[in-house]
N, C-alpha and C positions, 0 to 999 in steps of 0.2 A: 501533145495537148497544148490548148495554146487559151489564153485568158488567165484570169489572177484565180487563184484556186480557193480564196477566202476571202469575206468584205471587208476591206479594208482601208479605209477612209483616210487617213492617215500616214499609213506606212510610206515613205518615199523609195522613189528607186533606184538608191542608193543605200538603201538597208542592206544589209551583207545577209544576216540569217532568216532573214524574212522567209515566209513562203512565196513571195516573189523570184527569187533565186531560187527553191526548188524546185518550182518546173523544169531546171534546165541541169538540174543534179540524177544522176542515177539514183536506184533505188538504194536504201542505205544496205550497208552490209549486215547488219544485225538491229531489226524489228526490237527498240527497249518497252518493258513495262514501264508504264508511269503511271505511279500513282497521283490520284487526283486530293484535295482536301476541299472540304464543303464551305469553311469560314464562316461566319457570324451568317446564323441562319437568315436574318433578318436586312442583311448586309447585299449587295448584286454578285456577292460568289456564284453564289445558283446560275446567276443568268449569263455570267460572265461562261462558267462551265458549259451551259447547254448552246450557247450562241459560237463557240470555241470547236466542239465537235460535233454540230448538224450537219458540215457537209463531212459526209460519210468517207472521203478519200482521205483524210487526217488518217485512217487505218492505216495506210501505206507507208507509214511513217513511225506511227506506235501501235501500242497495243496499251487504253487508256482503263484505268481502274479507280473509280470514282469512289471514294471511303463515303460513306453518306444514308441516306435509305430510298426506297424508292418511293415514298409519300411527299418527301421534300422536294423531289427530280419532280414527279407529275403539279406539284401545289404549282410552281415554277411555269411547267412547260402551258399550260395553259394560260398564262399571260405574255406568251409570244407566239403568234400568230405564224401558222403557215414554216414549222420550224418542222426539219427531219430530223429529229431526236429520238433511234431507236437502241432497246439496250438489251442486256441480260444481267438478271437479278442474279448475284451469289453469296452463298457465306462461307464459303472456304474457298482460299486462293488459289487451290490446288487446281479450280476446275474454271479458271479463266480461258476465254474464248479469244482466240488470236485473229477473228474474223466478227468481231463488232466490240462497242460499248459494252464497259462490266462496270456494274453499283453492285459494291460489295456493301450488305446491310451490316450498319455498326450499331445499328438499335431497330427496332419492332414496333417500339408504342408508339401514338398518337402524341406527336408537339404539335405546341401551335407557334402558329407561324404570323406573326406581323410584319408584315415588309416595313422599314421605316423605323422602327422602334429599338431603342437600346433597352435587352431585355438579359435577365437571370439566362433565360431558355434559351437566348439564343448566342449566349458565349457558352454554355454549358455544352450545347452539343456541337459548336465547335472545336472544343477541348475534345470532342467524343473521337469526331473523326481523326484530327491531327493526333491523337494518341495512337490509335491502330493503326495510321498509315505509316507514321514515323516508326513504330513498333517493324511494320514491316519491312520496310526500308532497312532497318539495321538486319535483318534476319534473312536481307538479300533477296527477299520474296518479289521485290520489284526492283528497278534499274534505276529508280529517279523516283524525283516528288516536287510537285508543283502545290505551292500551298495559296487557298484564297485569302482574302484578309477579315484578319479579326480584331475585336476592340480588344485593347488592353484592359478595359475596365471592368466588362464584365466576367473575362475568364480567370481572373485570379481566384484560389481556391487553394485548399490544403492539397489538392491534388495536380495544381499549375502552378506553379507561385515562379509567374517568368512574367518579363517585361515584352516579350514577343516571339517569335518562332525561332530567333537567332541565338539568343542565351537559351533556348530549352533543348534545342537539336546538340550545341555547345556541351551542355551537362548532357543530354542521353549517349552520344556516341562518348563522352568520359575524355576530350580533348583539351590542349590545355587552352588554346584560344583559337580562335575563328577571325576572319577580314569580312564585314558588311563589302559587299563588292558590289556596286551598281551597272550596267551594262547596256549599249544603246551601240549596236555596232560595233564598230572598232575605239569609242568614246566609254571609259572604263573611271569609276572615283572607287576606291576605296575610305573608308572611315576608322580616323584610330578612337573611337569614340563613338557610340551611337545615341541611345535612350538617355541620356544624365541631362541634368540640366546646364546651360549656359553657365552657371555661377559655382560649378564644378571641372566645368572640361579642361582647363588648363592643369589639374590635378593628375590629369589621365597623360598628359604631354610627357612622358619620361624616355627615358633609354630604352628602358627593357619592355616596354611595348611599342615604340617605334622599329626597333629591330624586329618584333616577332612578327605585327604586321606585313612588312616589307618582304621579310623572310615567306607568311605563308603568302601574300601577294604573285612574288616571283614565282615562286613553285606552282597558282596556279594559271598564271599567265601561260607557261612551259606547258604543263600537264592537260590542263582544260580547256586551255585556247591555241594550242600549236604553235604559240610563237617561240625559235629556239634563243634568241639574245633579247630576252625581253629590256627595255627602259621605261626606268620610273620616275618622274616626277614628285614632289615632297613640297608640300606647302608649308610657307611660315604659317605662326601662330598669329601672332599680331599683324596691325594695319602696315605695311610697306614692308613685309617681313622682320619686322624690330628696327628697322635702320640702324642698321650695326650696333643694337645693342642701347639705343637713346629712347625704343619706346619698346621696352620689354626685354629681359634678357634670355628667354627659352630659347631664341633662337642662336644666340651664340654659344648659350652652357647646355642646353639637351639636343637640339633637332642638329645643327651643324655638327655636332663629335659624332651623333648615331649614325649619321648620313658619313660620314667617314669612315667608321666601322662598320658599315652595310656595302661599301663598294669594294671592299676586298671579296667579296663575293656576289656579286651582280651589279648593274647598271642603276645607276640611280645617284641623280642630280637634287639638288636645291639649298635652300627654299626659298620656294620663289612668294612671290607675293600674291595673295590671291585675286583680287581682285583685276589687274592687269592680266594675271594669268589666264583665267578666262576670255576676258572681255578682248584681246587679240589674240585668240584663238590658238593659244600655245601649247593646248591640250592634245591637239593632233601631233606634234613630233613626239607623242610619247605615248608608250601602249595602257599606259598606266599611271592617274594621280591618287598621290595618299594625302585626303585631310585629314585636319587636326580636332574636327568637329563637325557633328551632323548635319546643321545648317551650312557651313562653310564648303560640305561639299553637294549637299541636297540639292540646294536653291540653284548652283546654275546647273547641274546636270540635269535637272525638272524641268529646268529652262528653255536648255539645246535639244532635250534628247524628244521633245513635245508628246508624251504620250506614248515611245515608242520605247520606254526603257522597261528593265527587268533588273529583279535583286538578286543577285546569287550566292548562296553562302560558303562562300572560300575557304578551303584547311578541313573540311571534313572528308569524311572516308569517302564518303555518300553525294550523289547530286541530289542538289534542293534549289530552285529557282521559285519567283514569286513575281506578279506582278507591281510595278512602282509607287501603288495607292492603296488607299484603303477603303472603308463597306462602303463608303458614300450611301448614307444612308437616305439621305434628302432624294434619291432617286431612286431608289430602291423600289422592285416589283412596278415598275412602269416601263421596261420596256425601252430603255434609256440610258444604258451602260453601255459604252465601248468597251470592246473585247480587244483591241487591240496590242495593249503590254502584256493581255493573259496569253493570246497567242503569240506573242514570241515568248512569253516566258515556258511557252510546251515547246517550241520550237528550239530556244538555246540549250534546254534538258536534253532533248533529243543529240542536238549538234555536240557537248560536253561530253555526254556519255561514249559515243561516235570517236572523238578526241582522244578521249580518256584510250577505249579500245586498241589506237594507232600510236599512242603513244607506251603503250605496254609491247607491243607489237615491234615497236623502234627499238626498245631498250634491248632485246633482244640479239641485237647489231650495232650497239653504240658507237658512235663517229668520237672522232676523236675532242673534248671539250676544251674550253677556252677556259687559261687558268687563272686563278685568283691575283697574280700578278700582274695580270694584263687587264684584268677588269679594274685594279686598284689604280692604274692609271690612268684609266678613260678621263680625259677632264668635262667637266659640267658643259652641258647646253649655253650658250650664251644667248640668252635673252637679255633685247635692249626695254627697258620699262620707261616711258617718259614721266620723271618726277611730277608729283599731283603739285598745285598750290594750295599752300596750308590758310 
């Protein structure tokens, strides 16, 4: 088969998990469910979904299960022209079809629907779907979950009261903590800190979440992405990393001792200074950076990764991947959403699940591992940073 298998505007090809590289992959070994989530009705989840799976060969790959109803799939499909979007309606999972699209109905009545509008109705029935499909997800019913995005604003409720998908997956699977892991290829940030405010994060800088980060990090670099000696990356908190301690001392009393206590059991350098870090491209000798804060590691991975990243939520039982944005609501039901981070974000579910399988598969025959000893002596990356002028 020869040609790009999805439109893809964007993707370069040099993407690893693209479906540019599957054309040239066999068929996988085990067809996952994945569940689909609808996101802020009002929001281009719809359209991100139906532009995602119109070419009908995505089958070959999953077996997709769309949490949603089919009034909202049709309200959608008729504002994109010329689209092959064909499905089966269910409501019990039991009786998903391994050979097309399944919308499982999580509601009946009639919403309305305003493209564009931050509405009560349309974080409520996003809370609908993300409730059932994440329900099912823990109950193994499906293989993965791809979630579209929602406002924080209007799903909060006595019966959500989360700041986003990643604290509520966090509490429903009963975990003690979770890594925001961003993904764009082999360009990976984890976040010790997500949703707080700037005039809190330095609060969140301690020992005992910088070790647990690093911890569920490495494990799923290992598990979910195949790398066996992964290295990690660790950014200062402050501007030049503290400069030994002259402009802030987290770095010398928290992140430098964690980061000592974290390489007796894996790879992992710093901290380096972020800004340098980035900006000479230091990110590649390493499978893995951990910031210190959402912006600090958002802003260049949004930057480098141009539309072609994905969220993945690291330390749970379950695969969950998301696209890198949110409803964009200013373009909503026009016909004018790239699908592009949604499809790799169905793409690296598929490929994790895939991992996850070969990696249970491996354990089976374990090789002989490399000891904590050995890892306690790896010395740090040297990176040269040329001093700024103050």
């Amino acid at each position: 088969m020869q040609g790009i298998l999805f439109p893809l505007p964007h993707i370069q090809l040099s993407f690893v998990n693209s479906p540019l590289q599957v054309l040239s992959m066999n068929a996988p070994q085990q067809k996952p469910v994945i569940g689909i989530t609808i996101g802020d009705l009002n929001g281009i989840g719809t359209e991100l979904i139906i532009k995602t799976f119109s070419d009908q060969r995505i089958l070959e790959w999953c077996t997709p299960v769309i949490f949603a109803s089919n009034k909202v799939i049709n309200f959608y499909r008729k504002s994109i022209p010329d689209v092959n979007f064909n499905y089966q309606s269910l409501k019990e999972l039991n009786r998903i079809s391994h050979r097309q699209i399944n919308i499982f109905n999580c509601w009946e009545e009639e919403v309305s629907i305003t493209p564009g509008q931050l509405t009560e109705t349309g974080g409520k029935y996003a809370v609908k779907s993300l409730l059932a499909a994440a329900q099912a997800l823990k109950e193994q019913k499906i293989n993965g979950l791809v979630t579209a995005p929602i406002h924080k604003k209007n799903t909060q409720s006595a019966e959500f009261n989360f700041t986003g998908h990643t604290p509520f997956l966090r509490h429903l699977f009963n975990v003690n903590d979770v890594a925001m892991l961003m993904v764009a290829d082999n360009f990976r940030v984890a976040l010790l800190s997500e949703h707080v405010p700037v005039s809190e994060a330095a609060q969140h800088v301690t020992r005992e979440n910088i070790l647990s980060k690093l911890n569920i990090v490495n494990n799923s670099l290992i598990k979910d992405f195949g790398i066996e000696k992964p290295k990690i990356a660790v950014l200062g908190l402050n501007p030049h990393a503290g400069d030994e301690g002259l402009i802030g001392k987290e770095e010398e009393e928290i992140i430098k001792p964690a980061i000592k206590e974290a390489k007796h059991n894996m790879l992992v350098m710093g901290p380096y200074p972020a800004d340098g870090f980035f900006a000479r491209r230091h990110y590649t000798k390493f499978d893995a950076v951990l910031a210190m804060y959402h912006d600090q590691g958002l802003i260049p991975f949004k930057s480098l990764a141009i539309g072609e990243g994905i969220n993945y939520t690291a330390g749970l039982p379950a695969i969950r991947t998301s696209p890198d944005h949110g409803t964009a609501f200013d373009i909503a039901g026009k016909n004018k959403a790239d699908h592009t981070s949604f499809l790799a974000a169905v793409f690296e579910c598929i490929d994790i699940f895939n991992r996850r399988m070969g990696y249970i598969q491996s354990r089976r025959n374990p090789v002989k591992k490399v000891t904590p000893a050995i890892l306690a002596n790896v010395e740090d990356e040297k990176i040269e940073d040329t001093p700024e002028e103050s």
